[in-house]
Structures are given as C-alpha cells and as structure tokens.
PAMAR-794383 format. One line per 2 residues: number of its first residue (from 1); their letters; for each residue x, y, z of C-alpha. Coordinates in steps of 0.25 Angstrom, whole numbers, plus 5000, padded with zeros to 4 digits. Each point is the difference from the previous one (the first is absolute). Layout:
# PAMAR-794383
NUM> A> X:Y:Z  ...;
***
This chain:
# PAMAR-794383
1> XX> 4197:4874:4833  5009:4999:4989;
3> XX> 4990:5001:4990  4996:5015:5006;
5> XX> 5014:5004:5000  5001:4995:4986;
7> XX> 4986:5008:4996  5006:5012:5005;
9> XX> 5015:5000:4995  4992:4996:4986;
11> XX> 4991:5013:5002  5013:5008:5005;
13> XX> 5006:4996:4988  4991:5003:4991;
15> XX> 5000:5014:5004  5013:5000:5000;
17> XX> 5002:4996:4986  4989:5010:4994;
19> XX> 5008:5012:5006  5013:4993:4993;
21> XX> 4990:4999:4987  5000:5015:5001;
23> XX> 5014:5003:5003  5005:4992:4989;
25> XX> 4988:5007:4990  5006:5012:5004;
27> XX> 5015:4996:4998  4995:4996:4985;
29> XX> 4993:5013:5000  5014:5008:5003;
31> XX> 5006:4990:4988  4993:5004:4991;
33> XX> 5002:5016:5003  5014:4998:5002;
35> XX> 5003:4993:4986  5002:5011:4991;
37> XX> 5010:5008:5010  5014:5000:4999;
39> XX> 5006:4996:5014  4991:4992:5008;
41> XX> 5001:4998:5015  4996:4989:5006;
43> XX> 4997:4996:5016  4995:4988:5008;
45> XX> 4991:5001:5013  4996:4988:5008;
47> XX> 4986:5002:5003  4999:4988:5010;
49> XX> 5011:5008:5007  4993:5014:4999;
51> XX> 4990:4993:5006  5006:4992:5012;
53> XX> 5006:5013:5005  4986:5009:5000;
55> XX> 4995:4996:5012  4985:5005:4996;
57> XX> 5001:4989:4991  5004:4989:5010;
59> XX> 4989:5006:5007  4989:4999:4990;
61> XX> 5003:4986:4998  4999:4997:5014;
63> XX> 4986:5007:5000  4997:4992:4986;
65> XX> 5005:4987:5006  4991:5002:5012;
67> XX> 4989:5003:4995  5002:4989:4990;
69> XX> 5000:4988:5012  4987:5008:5005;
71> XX> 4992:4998:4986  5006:4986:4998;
73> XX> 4996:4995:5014  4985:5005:4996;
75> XX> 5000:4994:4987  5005:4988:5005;
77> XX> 4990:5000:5014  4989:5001:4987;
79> XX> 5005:4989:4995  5001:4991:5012;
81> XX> 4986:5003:5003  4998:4993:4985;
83> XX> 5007:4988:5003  4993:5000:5013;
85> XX> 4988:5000:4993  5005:4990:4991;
87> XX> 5003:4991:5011  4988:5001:5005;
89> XX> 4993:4997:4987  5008:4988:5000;
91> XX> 4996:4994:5013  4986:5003:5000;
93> XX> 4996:4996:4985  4993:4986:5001;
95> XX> 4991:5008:5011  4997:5012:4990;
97> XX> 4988:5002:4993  5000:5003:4986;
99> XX> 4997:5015:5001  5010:4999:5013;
101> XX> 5010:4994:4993  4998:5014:4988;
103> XX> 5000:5011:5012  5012:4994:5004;
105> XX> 5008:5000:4988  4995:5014:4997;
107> XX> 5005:5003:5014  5013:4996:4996;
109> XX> 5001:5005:4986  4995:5013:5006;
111> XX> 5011:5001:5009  5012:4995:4992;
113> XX> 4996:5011:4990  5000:5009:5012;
115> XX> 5015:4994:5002  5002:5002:4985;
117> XX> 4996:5014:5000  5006:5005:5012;
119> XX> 5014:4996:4994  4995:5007:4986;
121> XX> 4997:5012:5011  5013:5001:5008;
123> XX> 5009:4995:4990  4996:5000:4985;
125> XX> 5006:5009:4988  4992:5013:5005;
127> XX> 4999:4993:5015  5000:5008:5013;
129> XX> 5017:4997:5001  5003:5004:4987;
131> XX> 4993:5013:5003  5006:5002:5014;
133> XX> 5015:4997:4994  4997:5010:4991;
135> XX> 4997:5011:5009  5012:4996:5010;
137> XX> 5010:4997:4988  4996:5008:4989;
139> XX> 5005:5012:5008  5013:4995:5002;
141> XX> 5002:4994:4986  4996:5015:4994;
143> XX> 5009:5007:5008  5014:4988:4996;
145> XX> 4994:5002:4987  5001:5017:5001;
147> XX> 5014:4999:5007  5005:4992:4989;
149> XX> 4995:5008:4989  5006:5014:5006;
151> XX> 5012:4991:5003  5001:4996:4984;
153> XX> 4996:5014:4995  5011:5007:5009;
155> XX> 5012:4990:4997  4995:5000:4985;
157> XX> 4998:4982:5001  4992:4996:4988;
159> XX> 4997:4986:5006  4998:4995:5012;
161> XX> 4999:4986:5005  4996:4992:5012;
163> XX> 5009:4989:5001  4991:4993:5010;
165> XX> 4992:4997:4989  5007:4999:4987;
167> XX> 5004:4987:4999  5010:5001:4988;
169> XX> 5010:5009:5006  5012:4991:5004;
171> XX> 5009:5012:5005  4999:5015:5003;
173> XX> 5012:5008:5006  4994:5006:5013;
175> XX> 5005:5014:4995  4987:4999:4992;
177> XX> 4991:4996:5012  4991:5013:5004;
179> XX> 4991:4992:5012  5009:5007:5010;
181> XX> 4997:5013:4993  4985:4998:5000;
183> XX> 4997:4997:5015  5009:5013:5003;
185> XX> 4992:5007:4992  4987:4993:5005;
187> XX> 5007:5004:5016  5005:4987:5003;
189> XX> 5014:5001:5000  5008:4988:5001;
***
C-alpha cells in the first residue's frame, strides 16, 4: 500500500516540480529584463500556498488521485494475472510438453507486457495522467501565472520568486510576499 502511495506522491511531485521549473524560468526570464533598469522591485509568492487556498486545485488533485488508484489497481490486476500465470507455470512444468511448456511462457510474456504497456499507457511521459493533469492543472496554473503577471506590471516588480521553490533564500521580509495579493486577485480572498 505504501508502495501506491509512494507511486503517486512521486507522480504529484514530479508535476509539481515541472510547474516550479517553469516559474523559476520565468523568475530568470524577469532578471534578465530587469538588469539594465535603475530601481528594481522585487516580490516573493509561495506557490505551494497559492495553491493550498485555490480550492479547484485541491479538487483536481482529488480527481488526479482518484483516478490514479483506479489505473494503478488495473495495472496491478494485469500483473497479478502474470504471476498467476507464472505460478501456474511453475506447478505444472515436469507435466508440460515441449510446445506446452513455449505457449505457456509466451502466455506469460504476453501478459507481463500487457502489464508493461498498460503502465507506459496510464502513466508514462505522454501517459493518460499527464494528459489529464494537464487539462485540470494547466488551467489553474495559467490563470496564477496571468494574475502574477498583471500583479508585477501594475506595481512595477522586476522579479518575482516562489519562495516554495527557491531553495537559496534564507530570509524575505513579508512586506515583499505578494501570495495574498494573487489569490485576491484570482477571488480568493483570504
């Protein structure tokens, strides 16, 4: 059970991390534009707390994680039925025939790749939950992204950071924190 919970928190936090990816891409991206002005403003957000307070988010996830545990159980179900096979294999191989004894372990290959496949289907690189993260995330992840940009453009910042995922700041005066800001502009007022 462990192992499941461990699949998916590795799968969450991949997803997770590839959105930070992109939000410190765009911090670098506001460097760079910002070195040759004069005064430069700076402000932190905290993505993971952006987040935790946009209850379409929490929702998503729970849909993610759902249908996760749904495609897990069928690719584990697959590979029971290989073991089974396997088992069976085992038990019956000094009364199998030659060609018996090849059917068999084609039987078995065949359905460990079906195993093998099913995963690479569900929850490869380009896999159905990738896909369906990116049309229940994406959305959200656009419109932070849009809120932060209006938020920088009006106040005039010329970087901002997620502090969730910038490991080298040590400290931030909270007067520079502009999370609060974002959900109130995003309607989520705290």
């Amino acid at each position: 059970m462990t192992d499941k919970c461990n699949k998916q928190q590795n799968i969450n936090y991949f997803y997770e991390k590839e959105f930070m990816k992109k939000m410190m891409v765009l911090a670098f991206l506001l460097t760079l534009g910002a070195i040759g002005a004069q005064a430069q403003k700076y402000a932190l957000i905290d993505m993971e707390y952006i987040l935790k307070n946009i209850p379409a988010y929490e929702m998503a996830n729970e849909q993610l994680n759902s249908i996760s545990k749904k495609w897990q159980a069928e690719v584990e179900s697959v590979q029971q039925e290989a073991q089974n096979l396997y088992k069976t294999y085992q038990a019956d191989l000094v009364f199998l025939s030659a060609e018996m004894k090849t059917k068999k372990e084609a039987q078995i290959v065949a359905k460990e790749q079906e195993a093998q496949d099913l995963k690479r289907k569900y929850f490869g690189t380009d896999g159905e939950l990738y896909k369906k993260r990116e049309s229940l995330v994406r959305p959200i992840q656009d419109e932070i992204y849009n809120a932060i940009k209006e938020i920088s453009e009006k106040q005039g910042y010329a970087l901002v950071i997620d502090r969730a995922s910038a490991m080298s700041i040590i400290y931030a005066t909270p007067k520079i924190d502009i999370s609060s800001d974002v959900l109130t502009k995003l309607g989520y007022s705290k």
